[in-house]
KOLKOLFI-171678 format. One record per residue (C-alpha): residue in one letter; x, y, z. Coordinates in Angstrom, 1 decimal, always signed. Layout:
# KOLKOLFI-171678
  residu      px      py      pz
       A       X       Y       Z
...
***
This chain:
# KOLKOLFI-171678
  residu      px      py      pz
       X    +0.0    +0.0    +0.0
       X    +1.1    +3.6    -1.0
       X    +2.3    +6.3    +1.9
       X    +1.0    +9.0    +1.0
       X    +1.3   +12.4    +3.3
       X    -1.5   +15.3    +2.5
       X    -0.9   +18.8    +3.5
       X    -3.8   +20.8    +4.6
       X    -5.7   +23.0    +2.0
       X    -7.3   +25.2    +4.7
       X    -7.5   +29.0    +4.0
       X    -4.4   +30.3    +5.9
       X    -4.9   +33.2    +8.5
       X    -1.9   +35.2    +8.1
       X    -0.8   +37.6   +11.2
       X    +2.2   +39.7   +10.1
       X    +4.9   +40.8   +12.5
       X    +8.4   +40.7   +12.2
       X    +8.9   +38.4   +15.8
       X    +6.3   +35.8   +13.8
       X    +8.0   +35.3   +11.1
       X   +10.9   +32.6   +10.3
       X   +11.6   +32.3    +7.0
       X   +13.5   +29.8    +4.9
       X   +16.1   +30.8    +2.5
       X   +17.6   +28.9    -0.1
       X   +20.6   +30.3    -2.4
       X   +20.9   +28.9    -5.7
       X   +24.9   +29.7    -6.9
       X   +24.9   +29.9   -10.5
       X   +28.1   +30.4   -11.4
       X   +30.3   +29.5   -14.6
       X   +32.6   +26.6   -15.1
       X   +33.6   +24.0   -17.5
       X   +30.6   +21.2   -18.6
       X   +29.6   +18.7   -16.1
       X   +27.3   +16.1   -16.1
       X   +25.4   +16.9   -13.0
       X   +24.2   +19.7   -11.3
       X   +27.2   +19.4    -8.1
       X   +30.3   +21.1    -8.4
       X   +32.3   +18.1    -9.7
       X   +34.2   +19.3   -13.1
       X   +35.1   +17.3   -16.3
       X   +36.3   +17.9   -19.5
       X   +34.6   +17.8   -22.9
       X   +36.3   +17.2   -26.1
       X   +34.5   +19.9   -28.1
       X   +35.5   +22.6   -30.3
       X   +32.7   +24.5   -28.5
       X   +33.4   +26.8   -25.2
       X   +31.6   +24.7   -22.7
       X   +29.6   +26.8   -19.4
       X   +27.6   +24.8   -16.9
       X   +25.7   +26.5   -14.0
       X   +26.6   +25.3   -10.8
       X   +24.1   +25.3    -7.6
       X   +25.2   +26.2    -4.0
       X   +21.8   +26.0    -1.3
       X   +22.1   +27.8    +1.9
       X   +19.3   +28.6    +4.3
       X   +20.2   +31.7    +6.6
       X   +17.1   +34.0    +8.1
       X   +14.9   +36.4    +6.1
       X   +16.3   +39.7    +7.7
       X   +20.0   +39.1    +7.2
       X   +21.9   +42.1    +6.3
       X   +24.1   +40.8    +3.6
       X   +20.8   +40.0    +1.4
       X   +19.3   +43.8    +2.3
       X   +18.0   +45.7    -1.0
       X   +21.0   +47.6    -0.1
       X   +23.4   +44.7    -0.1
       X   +21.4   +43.0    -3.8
       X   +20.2   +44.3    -7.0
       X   +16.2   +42.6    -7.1
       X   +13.8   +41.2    -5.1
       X   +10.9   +38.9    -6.9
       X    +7.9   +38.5    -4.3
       X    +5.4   +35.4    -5.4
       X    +2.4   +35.0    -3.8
       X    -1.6   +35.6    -3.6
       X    -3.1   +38.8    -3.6
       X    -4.1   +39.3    +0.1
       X    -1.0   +38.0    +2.3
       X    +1.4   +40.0    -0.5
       X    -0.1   +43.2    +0.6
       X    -0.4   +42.4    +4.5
       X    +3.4   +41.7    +4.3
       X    +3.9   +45.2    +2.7
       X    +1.6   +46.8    +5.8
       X    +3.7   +44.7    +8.3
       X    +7.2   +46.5    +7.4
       X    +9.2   +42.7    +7.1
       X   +10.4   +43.8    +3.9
       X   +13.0   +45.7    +5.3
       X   +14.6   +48.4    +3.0
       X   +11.8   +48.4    +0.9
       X   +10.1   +50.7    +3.2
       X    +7.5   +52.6    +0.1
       X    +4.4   +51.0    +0.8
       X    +2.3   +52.8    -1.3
       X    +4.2   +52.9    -4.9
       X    +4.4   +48.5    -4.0
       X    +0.2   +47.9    -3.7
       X    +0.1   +50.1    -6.4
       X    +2.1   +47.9    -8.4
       X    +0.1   +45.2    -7.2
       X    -3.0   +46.8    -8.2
       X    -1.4   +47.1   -11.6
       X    -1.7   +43.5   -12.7
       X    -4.4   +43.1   -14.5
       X    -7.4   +40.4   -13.6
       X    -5.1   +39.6   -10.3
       X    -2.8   +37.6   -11.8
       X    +0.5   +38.3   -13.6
       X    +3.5   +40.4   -12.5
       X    +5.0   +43.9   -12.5
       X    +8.0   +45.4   -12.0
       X    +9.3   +49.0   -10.5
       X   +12.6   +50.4    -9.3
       X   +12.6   +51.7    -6.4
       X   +15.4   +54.2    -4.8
       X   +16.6   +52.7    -1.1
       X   +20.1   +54.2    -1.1
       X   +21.4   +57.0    -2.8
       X   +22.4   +56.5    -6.1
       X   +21.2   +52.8    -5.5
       X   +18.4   +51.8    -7.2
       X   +16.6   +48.2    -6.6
       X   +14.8   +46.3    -8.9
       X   +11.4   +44.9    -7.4
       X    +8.8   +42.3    -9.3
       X    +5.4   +41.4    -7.8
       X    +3.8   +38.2    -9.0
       X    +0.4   +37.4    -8.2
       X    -1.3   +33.7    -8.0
       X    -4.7   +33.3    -8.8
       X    -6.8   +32.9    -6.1
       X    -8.7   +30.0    -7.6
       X    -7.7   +27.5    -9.8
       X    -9.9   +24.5   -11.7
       X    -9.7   +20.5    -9.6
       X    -7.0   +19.3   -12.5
       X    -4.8   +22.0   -11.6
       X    -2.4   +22.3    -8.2
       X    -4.1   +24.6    -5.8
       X    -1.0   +27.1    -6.2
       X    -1.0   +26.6    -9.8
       X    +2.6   +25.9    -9.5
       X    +3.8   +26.1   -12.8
       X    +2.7   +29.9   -12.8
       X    +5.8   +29.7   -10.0
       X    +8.1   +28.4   -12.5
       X    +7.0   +31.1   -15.2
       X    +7.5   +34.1   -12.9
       X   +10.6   +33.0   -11.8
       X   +12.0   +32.2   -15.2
       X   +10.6   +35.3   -16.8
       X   +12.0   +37.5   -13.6
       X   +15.6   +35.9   -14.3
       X   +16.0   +35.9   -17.9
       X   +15.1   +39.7   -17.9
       X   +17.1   +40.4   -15.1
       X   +20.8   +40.8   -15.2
       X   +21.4   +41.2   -11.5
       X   +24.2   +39.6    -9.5
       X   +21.7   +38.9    -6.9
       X   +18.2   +38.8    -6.6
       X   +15.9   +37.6    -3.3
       X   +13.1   +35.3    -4.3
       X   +10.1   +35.6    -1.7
       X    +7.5   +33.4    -1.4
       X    +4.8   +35.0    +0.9
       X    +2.3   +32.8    +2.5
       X    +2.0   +29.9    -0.2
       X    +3.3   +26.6    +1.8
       X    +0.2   +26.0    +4.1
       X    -1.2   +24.5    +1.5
       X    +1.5   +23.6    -0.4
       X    +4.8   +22.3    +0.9
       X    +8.1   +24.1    +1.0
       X    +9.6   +21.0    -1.3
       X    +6.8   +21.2    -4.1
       X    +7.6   +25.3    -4.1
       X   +11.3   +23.8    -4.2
       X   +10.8   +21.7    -7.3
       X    +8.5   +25.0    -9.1
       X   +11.6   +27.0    -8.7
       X   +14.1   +24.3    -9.6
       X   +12.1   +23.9   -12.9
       X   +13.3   +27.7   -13.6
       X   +16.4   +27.4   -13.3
       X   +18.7   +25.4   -16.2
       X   +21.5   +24.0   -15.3
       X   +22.8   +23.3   -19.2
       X   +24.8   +25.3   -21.0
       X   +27.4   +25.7   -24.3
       X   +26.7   +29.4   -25.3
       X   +31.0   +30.5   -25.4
       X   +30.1   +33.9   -23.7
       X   +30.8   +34.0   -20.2
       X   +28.1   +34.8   -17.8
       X   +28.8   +36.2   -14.2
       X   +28.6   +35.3   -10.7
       X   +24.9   +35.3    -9.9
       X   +22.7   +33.9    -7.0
       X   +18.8   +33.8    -6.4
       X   +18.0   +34.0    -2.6
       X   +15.0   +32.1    -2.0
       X   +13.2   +32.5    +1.1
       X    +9.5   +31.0    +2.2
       X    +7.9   +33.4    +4.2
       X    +5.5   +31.7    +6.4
       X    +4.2   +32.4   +10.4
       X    +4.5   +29.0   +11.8
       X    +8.5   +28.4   +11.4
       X    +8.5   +25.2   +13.0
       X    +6.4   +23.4   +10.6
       X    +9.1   +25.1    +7.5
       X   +12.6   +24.5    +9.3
       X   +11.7   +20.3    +9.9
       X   +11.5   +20.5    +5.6
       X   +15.0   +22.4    +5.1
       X   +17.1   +19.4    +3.7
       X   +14.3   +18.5    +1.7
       X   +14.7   +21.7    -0.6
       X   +18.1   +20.8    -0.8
       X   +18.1   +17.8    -2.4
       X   +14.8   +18.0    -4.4
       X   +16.4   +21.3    -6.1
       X   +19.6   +19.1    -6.8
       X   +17.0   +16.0    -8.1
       X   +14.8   +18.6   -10.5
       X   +18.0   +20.3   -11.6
       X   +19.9   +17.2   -12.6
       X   +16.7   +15.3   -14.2
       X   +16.5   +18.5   -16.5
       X   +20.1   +18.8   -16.7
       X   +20.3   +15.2   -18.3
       X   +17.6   +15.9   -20.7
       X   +19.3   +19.2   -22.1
       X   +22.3   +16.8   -23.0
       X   +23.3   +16.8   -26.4
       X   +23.3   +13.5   -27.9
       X   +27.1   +13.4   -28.4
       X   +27.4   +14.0   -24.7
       X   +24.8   +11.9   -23.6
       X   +25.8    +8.5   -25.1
       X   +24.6    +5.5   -23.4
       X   +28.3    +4.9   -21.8
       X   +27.7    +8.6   -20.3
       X   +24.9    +8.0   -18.6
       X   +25.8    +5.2   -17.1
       X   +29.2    +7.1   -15.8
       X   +26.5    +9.3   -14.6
       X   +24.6    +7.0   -12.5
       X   +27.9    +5.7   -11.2
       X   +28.9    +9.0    -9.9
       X   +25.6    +9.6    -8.2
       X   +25.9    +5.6    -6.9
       X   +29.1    +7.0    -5.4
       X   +27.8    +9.8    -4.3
       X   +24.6    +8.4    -2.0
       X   +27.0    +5.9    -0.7
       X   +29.3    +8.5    +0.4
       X   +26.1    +9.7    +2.1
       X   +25.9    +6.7    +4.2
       X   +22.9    +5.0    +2.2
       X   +22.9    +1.2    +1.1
       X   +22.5    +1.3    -2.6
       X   +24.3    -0.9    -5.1
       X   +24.5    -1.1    -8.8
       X   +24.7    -3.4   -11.1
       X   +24.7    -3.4   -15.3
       X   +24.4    -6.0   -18.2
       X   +25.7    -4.2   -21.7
       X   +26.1    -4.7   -25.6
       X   +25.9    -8.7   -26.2
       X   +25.2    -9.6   -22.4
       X   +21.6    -8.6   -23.1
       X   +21.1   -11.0   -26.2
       X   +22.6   -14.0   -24.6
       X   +20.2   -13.4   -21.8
       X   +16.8   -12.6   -23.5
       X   +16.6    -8.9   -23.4
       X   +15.2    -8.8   -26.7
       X   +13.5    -6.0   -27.1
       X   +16.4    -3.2   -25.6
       X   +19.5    -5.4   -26.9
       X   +17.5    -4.9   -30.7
       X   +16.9    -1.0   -30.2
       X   +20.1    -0.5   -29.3
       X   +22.4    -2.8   -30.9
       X   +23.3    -0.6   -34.3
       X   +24.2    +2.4   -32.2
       X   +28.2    +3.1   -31.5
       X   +27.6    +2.7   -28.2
       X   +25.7    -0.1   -27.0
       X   +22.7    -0.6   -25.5
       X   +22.7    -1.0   -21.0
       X   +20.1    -2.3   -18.7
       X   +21.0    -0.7   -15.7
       X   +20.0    -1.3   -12.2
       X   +20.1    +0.3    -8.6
       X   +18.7    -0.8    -5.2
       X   +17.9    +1.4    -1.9
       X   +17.4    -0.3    +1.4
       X   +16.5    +1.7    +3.6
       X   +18.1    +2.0    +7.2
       X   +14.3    +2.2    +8.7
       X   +11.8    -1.3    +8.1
       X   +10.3    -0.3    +4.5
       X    +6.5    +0.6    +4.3
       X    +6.8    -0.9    +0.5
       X    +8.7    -2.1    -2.4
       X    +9.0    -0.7    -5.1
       X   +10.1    -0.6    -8.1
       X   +11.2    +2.4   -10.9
       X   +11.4    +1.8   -14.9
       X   +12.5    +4.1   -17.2
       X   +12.9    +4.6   -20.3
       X   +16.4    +5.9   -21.7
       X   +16.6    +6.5   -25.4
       X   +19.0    +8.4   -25.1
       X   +18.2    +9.5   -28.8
       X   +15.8    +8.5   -31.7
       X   +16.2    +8.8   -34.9
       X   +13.2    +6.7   -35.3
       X   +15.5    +3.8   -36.6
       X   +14.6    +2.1   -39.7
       X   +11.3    +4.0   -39.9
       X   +13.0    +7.2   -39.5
       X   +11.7   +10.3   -38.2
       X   +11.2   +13.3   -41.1
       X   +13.6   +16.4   -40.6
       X   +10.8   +18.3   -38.7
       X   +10.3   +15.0   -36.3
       X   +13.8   +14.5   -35.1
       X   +14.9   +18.2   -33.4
       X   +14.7   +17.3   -30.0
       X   +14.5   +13.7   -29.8
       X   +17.6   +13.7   -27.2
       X   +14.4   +14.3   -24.6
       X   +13.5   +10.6   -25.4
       X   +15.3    +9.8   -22.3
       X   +13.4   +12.4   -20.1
       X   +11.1    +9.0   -18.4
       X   +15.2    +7.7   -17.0
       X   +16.1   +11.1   -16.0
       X   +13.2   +11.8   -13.9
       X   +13.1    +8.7   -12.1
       X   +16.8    +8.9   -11.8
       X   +16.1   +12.4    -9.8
       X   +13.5   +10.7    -7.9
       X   +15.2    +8.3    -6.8
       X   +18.4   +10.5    -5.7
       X   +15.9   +12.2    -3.6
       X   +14.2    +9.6    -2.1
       X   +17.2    +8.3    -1.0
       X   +18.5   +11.9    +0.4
       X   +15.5   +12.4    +2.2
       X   +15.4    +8.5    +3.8
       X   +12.2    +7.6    +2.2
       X   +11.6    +4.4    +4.2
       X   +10.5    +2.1    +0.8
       X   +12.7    -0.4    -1.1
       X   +13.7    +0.6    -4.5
       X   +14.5    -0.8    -7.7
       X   +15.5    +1.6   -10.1
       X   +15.7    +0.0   -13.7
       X   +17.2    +2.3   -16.4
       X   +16.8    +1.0   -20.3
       X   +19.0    +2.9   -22.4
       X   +20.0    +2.7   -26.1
       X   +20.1    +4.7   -28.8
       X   +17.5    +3.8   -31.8
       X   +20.3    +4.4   -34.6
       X   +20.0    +3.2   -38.0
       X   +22.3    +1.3   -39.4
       X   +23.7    -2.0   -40.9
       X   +22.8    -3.6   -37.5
       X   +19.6    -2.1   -36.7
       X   +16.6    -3.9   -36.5
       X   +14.1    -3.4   -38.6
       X   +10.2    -3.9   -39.8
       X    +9.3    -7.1   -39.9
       X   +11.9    -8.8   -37.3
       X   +10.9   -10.6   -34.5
       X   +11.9   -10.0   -31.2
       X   +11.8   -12.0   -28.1
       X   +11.5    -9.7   -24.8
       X   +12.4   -11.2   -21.5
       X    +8.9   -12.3   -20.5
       X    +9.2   -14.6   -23.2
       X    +6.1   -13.9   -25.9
       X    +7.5   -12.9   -29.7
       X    +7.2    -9.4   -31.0
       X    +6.8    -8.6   -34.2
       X    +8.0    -5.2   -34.9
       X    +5.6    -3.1   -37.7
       X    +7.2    +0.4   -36.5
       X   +10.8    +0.7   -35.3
       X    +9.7    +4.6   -33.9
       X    +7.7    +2.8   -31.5
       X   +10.7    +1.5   -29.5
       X   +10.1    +2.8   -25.8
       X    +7.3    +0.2   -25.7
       X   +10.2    -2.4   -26.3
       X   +13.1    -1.1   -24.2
       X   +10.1    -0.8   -21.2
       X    +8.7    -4.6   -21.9
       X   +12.1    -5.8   -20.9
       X   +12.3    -3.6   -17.9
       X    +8.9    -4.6   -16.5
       X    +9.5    -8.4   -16.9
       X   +12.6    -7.9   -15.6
       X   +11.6    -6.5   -12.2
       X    +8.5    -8.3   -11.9
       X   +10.4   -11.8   -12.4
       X   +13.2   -11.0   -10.2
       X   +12.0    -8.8    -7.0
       X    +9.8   -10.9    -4.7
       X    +7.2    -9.4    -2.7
       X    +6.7    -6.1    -5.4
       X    +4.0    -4.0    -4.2
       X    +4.4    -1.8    -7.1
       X    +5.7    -1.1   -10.6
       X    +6.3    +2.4   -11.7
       X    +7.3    +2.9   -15.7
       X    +7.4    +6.2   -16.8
       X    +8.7    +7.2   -20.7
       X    +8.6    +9.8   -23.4
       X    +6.3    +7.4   -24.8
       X    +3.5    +8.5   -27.5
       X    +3.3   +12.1   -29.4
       X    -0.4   +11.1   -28.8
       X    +0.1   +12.0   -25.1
       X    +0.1   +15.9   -25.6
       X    -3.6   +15.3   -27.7
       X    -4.9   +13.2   -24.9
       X    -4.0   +14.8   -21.9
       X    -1.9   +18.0   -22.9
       X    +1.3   +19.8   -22.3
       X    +1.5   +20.1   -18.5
       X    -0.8   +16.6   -17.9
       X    +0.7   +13.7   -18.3
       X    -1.3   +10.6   -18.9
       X    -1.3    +8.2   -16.1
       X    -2.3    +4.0   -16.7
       X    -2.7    +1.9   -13.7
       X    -4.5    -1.2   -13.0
       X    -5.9    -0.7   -10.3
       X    -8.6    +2.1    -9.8
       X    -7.4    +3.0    -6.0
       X    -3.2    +3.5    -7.4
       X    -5.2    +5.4   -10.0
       X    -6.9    +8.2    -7.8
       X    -3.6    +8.0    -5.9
       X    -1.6    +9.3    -8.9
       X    -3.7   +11.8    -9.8
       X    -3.8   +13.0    -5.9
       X    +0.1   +12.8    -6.0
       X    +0.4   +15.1    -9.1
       X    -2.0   +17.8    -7.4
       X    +0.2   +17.8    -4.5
       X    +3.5   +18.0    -6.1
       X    +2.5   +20.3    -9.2
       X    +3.4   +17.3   -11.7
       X    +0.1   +17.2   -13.0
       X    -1.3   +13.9   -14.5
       X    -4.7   +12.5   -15.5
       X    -5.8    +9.3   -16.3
       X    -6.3    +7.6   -19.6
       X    -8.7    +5.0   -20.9
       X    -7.9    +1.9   -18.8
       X    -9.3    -1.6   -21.2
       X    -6.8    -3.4   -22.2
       X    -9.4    -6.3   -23.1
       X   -10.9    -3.9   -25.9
       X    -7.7    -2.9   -26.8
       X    -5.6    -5.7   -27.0
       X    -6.5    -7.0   -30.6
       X    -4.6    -3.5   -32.0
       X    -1.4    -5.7   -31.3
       X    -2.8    -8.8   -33.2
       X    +0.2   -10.5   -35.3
       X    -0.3   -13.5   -37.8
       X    +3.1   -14.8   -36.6
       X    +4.2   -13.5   -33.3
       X    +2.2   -13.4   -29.7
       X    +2.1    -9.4   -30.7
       X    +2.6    -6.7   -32.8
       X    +4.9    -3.2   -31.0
       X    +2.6    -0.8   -32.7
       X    -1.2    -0.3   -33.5
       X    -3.3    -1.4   -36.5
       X    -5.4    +1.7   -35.6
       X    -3.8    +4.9   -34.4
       X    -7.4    +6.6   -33.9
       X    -8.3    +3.8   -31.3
       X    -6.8    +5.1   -28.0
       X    -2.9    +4.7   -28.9
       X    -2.4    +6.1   -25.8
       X    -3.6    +3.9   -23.8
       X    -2.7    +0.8   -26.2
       X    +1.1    +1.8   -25.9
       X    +0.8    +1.3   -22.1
       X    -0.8    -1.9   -22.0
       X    +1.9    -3.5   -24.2
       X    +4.5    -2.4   -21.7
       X    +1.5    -4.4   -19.6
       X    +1.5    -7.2   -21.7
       X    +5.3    -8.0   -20.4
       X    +4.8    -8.1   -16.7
       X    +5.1   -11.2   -15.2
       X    +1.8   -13.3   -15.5
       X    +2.1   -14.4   -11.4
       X    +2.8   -10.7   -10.8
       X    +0.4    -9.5    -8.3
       X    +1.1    -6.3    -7.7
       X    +0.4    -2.9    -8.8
       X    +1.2    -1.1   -11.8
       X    +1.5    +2.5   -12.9
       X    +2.6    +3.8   -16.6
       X    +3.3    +7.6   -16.7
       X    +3.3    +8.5   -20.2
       X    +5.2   +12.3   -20.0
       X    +6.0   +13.3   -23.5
       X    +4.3   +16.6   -23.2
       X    +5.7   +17.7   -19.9
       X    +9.2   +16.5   -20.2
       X   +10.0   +19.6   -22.4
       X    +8.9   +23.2   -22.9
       X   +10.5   +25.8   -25.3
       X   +13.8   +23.5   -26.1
       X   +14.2   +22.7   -22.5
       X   +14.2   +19.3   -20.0
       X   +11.7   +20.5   -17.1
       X   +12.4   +18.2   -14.8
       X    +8.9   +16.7   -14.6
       X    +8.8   +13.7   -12.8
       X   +10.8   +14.1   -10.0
       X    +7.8   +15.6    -7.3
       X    +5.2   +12.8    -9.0
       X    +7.3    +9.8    -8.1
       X    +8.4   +11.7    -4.5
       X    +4.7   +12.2    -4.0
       X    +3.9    +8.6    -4.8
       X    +6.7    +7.5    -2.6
       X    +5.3    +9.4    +0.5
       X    +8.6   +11.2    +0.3
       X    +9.0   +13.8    +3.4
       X    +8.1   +17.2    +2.6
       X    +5.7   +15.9    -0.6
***
């Protein structure tokens, strides 16, 4: 059974005074230095012709007065937040330096229909002038949206530091985590902030302050490692996504993994790792990812990693993803317009990948199994192609009819693989870049959830409310759906007969189809195509979903 933790969605009653109020602050370092492969301040080297720049992030948490952070001391100050508690912090004098009440609420009166942001200067020194934005949240939101409407978060805080070329800049959020949590807020504001980066110019030294401005402190300082390493987990699932293909090749990621392995263990946690690569995976019966990958330079990897947690574990559980790291579409290749930006077809692996980090940071008390399928769907003399047969690890024949519907394949492995193995699963989580169909079923900021059981179901949805990665579920039949797989010479086809007939949905129950038939347990497919990537960018999407799921603290 799922741990789930819900934070209260009362109407907070705000009473400002400067003794009240603790505040959380987080500052994210962005500062230039050669490209690296995560979001810590480890360096590497690229072999590039390219100048290489790569943001690195420094979190600290001080208190919400201190004097080196005074609009004196920085050059902006971005305050987030409803309408009401914005302007009874104003009345209260907190924000310190910023002592013109009455030129601030009427720059919150400015935003037109009470939502949106503006932007003034204000004088607070001679000859100093500092750069304030107000951003307002709407004060009511539909029941498939988060009650903050996070991603409004994640726009205000991208928009604020893209236009702002300030050294450093304070990032208030004023009564927004008694009803949402200061780790969801962390992931919104994670999400605005790119690590990834090969533009040759230079930038400077830079640093967002972010502090949570809330009355009860104690219930805020108990979540201030969370923000910590769910900024890191967002940052680095995006980070991976951004990754050029020639970075990213399957032998990087897997150095990747190693070094976060290292990393956790460092940390004091019990996690091992383990791999099977190239040939490995044909002599053992990984079909379906050893025939993705296996015309790619460098070959496909199965990868996995296990948690145990120091505390007895409420659940097991285990974490599939899927890792193209790019598709071409292989022998049924992509069109020019189709391929630009198919080096997010690894964004399912990189979110789980962040989850997991985080889960184990924050000493989520549940067994995991994370399973990473990578390959690269290349084309050539090797590839596989329409009309081969492939046998996955749960043992049934597939005969392939689209070689662009490869996730489905790389997954099927994955699922047998935990489901045969791992005794005592509770639950199977699969998430993917799976079906352009997605973004027409559920949208760009929903992604479409499958689970077979109805209660996991309302749980996912409940989890993507609560951590701001929205999801919604899709048409759940896989007995009216099955014949769209329907082979003459195989147990199943990889890709439908009709593509107007839920694909969607018929894409997650192949990966189904491959679970082991005395598995038990439950099953989740997150189908993220749409979220994964906005305006040529990883998001991050992912990471608060599975935390949420997990019963992670702070989600």
């Amino acid at each position: 059974m799922l741990l789930v933790r819900h934070w209260s969605t009362r109407k907070p009653s705000f009473k400002y005074s400067s003794r009240s109020y603790f505040a959380l602050t987080t500052t994210l370092l962005l500062a230039s230095r050669s490209f690296v492969p995560s979001c810590h301040a480890f360096s590497r080297t690229y072999s590039t012709s390219s100048a290489t720049m790569l943001s690195a992030t420094q979190l600290t948490f001080g208190t919400f007065n201190d004097e080196s952070l005074s609009p004196t001391q920085t050059q902006a100050t971005v305050i987030i937040g409803k309408k009401e508690p914005i302007q009874k912090v104003l009345a209260s004098g907190l924000l310190t330096g910023l002592q013109d009440e009455a030129c601030l609420n009427a720059l919150v009166a400015s935003i037109d229909g009470g939502t949106g942001s503006a932007t003034t200067l204000l004088s607070v020194a001679p000859q100093h002038y500092h750069r304030v934005t107000i951003g307002l949240l709407p004060d009511k939101v539909s029941r498939n949206n988060h009650p903050l409407s996070v991603h409004k978060i994640t726009e205000m805080v991208a928009a604020a530091c893209a236009s702002d070329s300030s050294q450093t800049t304070r990032l208030l959020l004023v009564g927004v985590s008694p009803t949402c949590s200061p780790a969801v807020l962390t992931c919104a504001i994670a999400k605005a902030l790119p690590l990834y980066s090969r533009k040759s110019q230079t930038t400077s030294e830079r640093r967002v302050h972010v502090a949570f401005v809330e009355e009860d402190s104690g219930a805020v300082v108990t979540l201030l490692k969370d923000c910590e390493a769910v900024a890191h987990a967002v940052r680095l699932a995006a980070d991976l996504v951004d990754r050029t293909p020639e970075e990213l090749t399957t032998d990087a990621y897997a150095e990747e993994v190693q070094r976060i392995v290292q990393e956790l263990v460092a940390d004091g946690a019990s996690v091992t790792m383990t791999q099977m690569v190239g040939e490995e995976l044909n002599e053992k019966g990984y079909g379906g990812l050893y025939g993705v990958g296996k015309a790619a330079t460098c070959p496909p990897r199965f990868i996995e990693v296990t948690y145990t947690p120091t505390r007895p574990a409420t659940q097991k559980v285990a974490l599939v993803g899927k890792g193209i790291v790019y598709d071409t579409g292989g022998l049924s290749l992509k069109p020019k317009e189709g391929m630009g930006g198919m080096k997010m077809d690894m964004g399912g692996s990189a979110g789980l990948l962040g989850a997991f980090y985080a889960a184990v940071k924050l000493q989520t008390p549940v067994h995991l199994t994370l399973v990473l399928c990578l390959a690269e769907n290349a084309i050539g003399p090797k590839a596989f192609r329409n009309d081969d047969i492939l046998t996955l690890y749960s043992g049934k024949a597939v005969e392939v009819n689209n070689c662009d519907a490869e996730g489905r394949l790389v997954l099927g492995d994955g699922v047998a693989h935990v489901t045969k193995h791992i005794e005592n699963l509770d639950l199977v989580v699969d998430m993917a870049t799976l079906t352009g169909a997605q973004l027409v079923a559920t949208g760009k900021k929903h992604a479409a959830i499958l689970a077979n059981q109805e209660e996991l179901e309302r749980r996912a949805v409940a989890a993507g409310l609560r951590s701001g990665d929205l999801c919604y579920p899709i048409l759940y039949a896989p007995e009216l759906l099955k014949q769209e797989f329907n082979s003459k010479v195989a147990d199943m086809k990889n890709s439908v007969k009709d593509r107007s007939n839920a694909q969607t949905s018929c894409a997650g129950h192949f990966i189904e189809a491959h679970l082991a038939e005395d598995y038990k347990g439950g099953w989740i497919h997150i189908d993220m195509a749409g979220p994964a990537w906005k305006d040529d960018r990883g998001t991050g999407y992912g990471v608060g979903l599975v935390l949420s799921l997990l019963g992670a603290p702070g989600f």
